[in-house]
C-alpha positions as CSV (number, residue, x, y, z in Angstrom):
1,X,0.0,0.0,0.0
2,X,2.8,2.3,1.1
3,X,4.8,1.8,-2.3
4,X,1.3,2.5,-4.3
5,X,0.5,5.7,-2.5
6,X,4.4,7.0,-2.9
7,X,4.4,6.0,-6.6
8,X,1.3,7.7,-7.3
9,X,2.6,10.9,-5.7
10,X,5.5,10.7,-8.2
11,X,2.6,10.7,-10.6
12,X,1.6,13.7,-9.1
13,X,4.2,16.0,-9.1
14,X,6.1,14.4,-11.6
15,X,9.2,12.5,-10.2
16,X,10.0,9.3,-9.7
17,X,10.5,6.4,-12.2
18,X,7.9,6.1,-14.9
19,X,8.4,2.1,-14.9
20,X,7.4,2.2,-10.8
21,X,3.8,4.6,-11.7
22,X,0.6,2.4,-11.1
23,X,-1.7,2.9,-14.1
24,X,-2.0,2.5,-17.8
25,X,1.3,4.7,-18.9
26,X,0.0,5.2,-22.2
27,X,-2.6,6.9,-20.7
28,X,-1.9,10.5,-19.7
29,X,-5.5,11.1,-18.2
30,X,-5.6,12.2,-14.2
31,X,-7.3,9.9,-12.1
32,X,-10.8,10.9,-12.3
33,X,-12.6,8.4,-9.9
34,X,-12.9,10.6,-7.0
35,X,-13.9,14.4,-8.2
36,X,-12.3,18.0,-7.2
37,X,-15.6,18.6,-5.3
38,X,-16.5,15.3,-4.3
39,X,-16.3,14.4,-0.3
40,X,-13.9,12.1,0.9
41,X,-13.7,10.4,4.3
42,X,-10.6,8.7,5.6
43,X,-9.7,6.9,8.8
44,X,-7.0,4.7,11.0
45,X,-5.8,3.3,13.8
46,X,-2.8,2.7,15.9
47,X,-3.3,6.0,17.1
48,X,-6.9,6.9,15.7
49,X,-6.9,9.3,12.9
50,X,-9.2,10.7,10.8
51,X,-11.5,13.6,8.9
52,X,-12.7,14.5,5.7
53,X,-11.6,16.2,2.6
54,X,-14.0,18.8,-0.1
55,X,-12.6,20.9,-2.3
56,X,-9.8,22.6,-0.7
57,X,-10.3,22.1,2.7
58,X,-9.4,19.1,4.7
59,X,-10.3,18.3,8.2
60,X,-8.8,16.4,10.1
61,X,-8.8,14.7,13.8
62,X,-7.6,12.7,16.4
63,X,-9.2,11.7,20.0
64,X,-7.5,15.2,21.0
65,X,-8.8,17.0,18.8
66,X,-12.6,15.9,18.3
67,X,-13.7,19.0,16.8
68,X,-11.0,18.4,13.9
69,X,-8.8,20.5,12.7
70,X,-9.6,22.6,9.2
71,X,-6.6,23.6,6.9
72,X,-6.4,24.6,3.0
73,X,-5.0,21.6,1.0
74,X,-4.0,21.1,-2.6
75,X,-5.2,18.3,-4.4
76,X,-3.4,16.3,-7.2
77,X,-4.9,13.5,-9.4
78,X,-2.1,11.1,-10.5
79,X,-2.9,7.8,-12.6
80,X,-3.9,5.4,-9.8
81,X,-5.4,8.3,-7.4
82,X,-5.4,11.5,-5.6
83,X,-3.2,13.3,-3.1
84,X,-3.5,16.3,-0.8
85,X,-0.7,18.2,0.6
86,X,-0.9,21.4,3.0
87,X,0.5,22.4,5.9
88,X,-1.1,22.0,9.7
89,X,0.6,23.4,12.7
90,X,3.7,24.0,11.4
91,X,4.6,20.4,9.6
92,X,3.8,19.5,6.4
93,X,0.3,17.3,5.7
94,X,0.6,14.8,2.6
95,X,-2.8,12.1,2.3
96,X,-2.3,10.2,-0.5
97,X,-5.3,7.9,-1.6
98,X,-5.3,4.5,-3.8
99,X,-7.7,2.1,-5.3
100,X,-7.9,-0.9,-3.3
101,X,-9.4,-3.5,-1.2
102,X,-9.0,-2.0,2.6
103,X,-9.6,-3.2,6.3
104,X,-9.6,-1.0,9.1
105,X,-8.4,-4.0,11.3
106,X,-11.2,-3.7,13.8
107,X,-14.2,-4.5,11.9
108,X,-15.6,-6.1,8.9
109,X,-15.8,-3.3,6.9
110,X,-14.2,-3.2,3.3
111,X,-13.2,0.3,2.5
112,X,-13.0,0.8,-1.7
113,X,-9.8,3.4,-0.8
114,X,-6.1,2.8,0.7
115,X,-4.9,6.4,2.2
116,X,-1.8,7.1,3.5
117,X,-0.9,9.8,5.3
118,X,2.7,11.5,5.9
119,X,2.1,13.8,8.5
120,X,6.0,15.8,9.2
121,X,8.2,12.6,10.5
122,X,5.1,10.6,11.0
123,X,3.5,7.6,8.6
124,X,0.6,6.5,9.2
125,X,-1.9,4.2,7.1
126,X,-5.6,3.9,7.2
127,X,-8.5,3.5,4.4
128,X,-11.0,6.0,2.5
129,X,-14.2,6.0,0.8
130,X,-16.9,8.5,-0.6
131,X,-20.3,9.3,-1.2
132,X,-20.4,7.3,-4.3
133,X,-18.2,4.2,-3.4
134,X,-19.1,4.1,0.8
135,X,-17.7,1.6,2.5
136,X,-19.1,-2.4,2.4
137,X,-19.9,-4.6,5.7
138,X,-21.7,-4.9,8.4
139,X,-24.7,-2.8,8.8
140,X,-25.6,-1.2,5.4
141,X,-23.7,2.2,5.3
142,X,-23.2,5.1,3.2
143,X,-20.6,7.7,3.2
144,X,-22.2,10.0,5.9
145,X,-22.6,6.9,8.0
146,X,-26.7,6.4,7.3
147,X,-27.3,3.0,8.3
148,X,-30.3,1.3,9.8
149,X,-30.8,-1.5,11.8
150,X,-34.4,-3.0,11.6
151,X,-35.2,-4.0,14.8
152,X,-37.2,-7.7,15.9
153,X,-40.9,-8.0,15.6
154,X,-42.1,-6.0,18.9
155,X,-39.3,-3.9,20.2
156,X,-40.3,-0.1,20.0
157,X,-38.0,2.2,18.5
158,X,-38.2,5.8,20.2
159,X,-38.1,9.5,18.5
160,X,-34.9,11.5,18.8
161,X,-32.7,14.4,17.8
162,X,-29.1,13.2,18.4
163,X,-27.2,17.1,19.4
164,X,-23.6,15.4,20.3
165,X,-21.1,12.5,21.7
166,X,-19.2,12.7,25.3
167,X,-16.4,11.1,25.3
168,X,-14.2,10.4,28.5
169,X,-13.2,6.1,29.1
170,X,-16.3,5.5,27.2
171,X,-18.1,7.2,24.7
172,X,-22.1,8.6,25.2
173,X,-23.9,9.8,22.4
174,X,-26.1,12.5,23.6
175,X,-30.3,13.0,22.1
176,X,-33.2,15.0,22.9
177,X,-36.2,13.4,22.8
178,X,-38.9,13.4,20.2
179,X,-40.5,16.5,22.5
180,X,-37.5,18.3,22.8
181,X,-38.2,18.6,26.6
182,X,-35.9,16.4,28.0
183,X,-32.7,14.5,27.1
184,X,-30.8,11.3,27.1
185,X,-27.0,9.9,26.9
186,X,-26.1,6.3,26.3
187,X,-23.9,4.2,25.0
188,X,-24.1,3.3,21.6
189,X,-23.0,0.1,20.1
190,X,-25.1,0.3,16.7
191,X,-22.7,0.2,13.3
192,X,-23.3,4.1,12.9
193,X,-21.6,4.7,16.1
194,X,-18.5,2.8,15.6
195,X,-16.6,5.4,13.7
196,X,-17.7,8.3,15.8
197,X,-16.3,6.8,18.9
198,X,-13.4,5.9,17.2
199,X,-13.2,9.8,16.2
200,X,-14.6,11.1,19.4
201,X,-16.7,13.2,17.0
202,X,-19.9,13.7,16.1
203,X,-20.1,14.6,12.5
204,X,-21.4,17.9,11.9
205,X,-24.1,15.8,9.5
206,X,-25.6,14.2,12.2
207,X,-25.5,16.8,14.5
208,X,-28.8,17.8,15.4
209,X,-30.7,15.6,12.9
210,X,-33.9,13.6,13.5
211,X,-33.4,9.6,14.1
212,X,-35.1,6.7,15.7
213,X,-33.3,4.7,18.1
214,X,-33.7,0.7,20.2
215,X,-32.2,1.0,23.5
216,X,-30.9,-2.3,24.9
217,X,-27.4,-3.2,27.0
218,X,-24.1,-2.4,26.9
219,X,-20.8,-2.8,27.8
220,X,-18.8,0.1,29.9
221,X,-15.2,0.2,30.9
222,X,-13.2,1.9,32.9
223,X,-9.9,4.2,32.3
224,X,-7.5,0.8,32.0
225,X,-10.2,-1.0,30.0
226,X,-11.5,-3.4,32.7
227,X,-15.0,-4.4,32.0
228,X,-17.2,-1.9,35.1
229,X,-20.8,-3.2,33.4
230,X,-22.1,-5.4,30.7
231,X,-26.1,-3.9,31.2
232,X,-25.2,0.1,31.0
233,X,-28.2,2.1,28.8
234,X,-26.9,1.9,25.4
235,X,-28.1,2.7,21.5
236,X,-28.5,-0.8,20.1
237,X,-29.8,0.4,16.9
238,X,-30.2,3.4,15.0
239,X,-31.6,5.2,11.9
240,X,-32.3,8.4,9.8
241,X,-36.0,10.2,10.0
242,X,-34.4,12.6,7.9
């Protein structure tokens, strides 16, 4: 993955060995699958990293910075993908993304994009997707994370308007119910959740929007990961009103 991403920045900006560029060589077109304006979404692990990229802004986070930070970026379409290169805080800010088969390593997602990111002295690898090739696996999902989990014949599911995510040892995602008079928190183990615990970040396209939700158990830890309860409130399943 590594060598792909570096070799397609060669294509880039130019350098490199023609013989090492992924792509048809004979063909001098850009990389046109993902679009100048279209949104892409990238993530990893090992630490957690993450954000988004439109245009010629990129945001981008880390469980210390939930809220993201937003930079200008360059974008350049080689022949087997796309980089971005700017500057944040004072080091230089390379993501370089790649056709591909990917797994984040912690679930059973399949990710349609490699990304790599060089981030000053730091490498780091993760996986990408967009609105028009989302992510595959598990619950059905789309780029902006819509999935829906129908729940069994019987259980209720109960009006909401999800407003944020606390995060501390565990993560809470916060909702008002469908009367706006009073609110909730809970755990949430439902697909949709994963990545924004993972981010400690509530997207700014779920923020505030309408959803039904199926409370059942969950898991809580505390600080060094030891199990505290295995019944705690939590979101089992969740979907879009709107």
């Amino acid at each position: 993955m590594a060598f792909a991403a570096m070799a397609m920045l060669a294509a880039c900006t130019g350098g490199g060995d023609p013989g090492n560029i992924p792509g048809d060589t004979e063909d001098p077109a850009p990389f046109a699958e993902i679009g100048p304006n279209d949104r892409l979404q990238f993530t990893g692990t090992e630490p957690f990293w993450g954000g988004e990229v439109t245009g010629g802004t990129l945001i981008y986070s880390t469980p210390e910075t939930p809220d993201g930070h937003a930079f200008e970026v360059q974008r350049f379409p080689g022949r087997n993908g796309v980089s971005w290169t700017g500057t944040m805080d004072g080091r230089e800010f390379t993501l370089a993304v790649t056709p591909g088969q990917c797994s984040d390593g912690m679930s059973d997602r399949t990710y349609p994009y490699f990304a790599m990111l060089d981030l000053g002295e730091e490498d780091r690898e993760g996986c990408a997707w967009t609105d028009a090739k989302p992510y595959s696996g598990g619950e059905a999902a789309s780029a902006d994370d819509e999935a829906s989990t129908e729940p069994a014949d019987g259980e209720a599911w109960t009006a909401v308007r999800i407003t944020g995510i606390t995060c501390g040892d565990n993560c809470y995602v916060d909702y008002l119910t469908e009367a706006y008079g009073s609110g909730g928190s809970a755990l949430c183990e439902a697909d949709i959740c994963r990545p924004w615990v993972e981010m400690q970040r509530l997207p700014e396209a779920a923020r505030g929007r309408l959803a039904e939700i199926r409370m059942g158990a969950g898991t809580q830890y505390d600080g060094d990961g030891n199990v505290m309860s295995t019944d705690y409130p939590a979101i089992v399943a969740l979907r879009w009103l709107e």
